[in-house]
N, C-alpha and C positions, 0 to 999 in steps of 0.2 A: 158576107159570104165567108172573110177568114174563121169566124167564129165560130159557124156551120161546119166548115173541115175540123178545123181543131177540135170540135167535141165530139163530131162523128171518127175521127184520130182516135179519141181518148175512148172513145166507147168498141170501138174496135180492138184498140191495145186491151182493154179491160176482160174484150170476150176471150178474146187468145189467150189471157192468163187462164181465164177460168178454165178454159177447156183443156189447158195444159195440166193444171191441178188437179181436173178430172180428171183426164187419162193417167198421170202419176198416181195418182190413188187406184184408177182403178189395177193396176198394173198390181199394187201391192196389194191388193186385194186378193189376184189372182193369183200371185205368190202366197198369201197365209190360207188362201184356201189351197192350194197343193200339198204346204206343210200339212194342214190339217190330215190331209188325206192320207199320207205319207205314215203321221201319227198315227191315224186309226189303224192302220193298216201293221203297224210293227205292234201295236198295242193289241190286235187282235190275232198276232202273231205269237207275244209273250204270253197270253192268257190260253191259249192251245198247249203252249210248252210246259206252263204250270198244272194244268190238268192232268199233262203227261208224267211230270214228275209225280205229282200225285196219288197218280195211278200206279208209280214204279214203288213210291216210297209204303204204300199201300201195301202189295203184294212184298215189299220186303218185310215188313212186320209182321204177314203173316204168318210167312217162311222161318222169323225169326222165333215166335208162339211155338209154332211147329216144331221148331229143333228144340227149342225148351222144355216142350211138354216129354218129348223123345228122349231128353236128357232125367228129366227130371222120374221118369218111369223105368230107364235104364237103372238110374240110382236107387230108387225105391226094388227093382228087382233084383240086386246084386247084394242086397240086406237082408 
């Protein structure tokens, strides 16, 4: 009968680790799945603001053609 406890002991202590290793994992699981989210989320943050730049540095080149050509006709008119 001691030997009966003592393994059912040992097989008890053994579940308790496991399930302790589970929950720890699963813990940190749910921590890199949050990072993740956290990632996506500023990542689809910075690719909105690049777009935006983009779009600004876009219209300044226009603007920039624009005043060149404006320049470039002022000079050809003042000849």
């Amino acid at each position: 009968m001691g030997l009966w406890k003592y393994l059912q002991s040992r097989a008890d202590l053994e579940h308790e680790r496991r399930s302790e290793f589970r929950r720890t994992l699963q813990d940190q699981i749910d921590t890199l799945s949050e990072q993740v989210g956290k990632l996506n989320y500023q990542k689809e943050s910075l690719l909105r603001e690049i777009a935006e730049l983009r779009e600004a540095l876009a219209e300044a080149k226009a603007t920039i053609l624009h005043l060149e050509e404006l320049l470039r006709r002022r000079s050809y008119d003042n000849n």
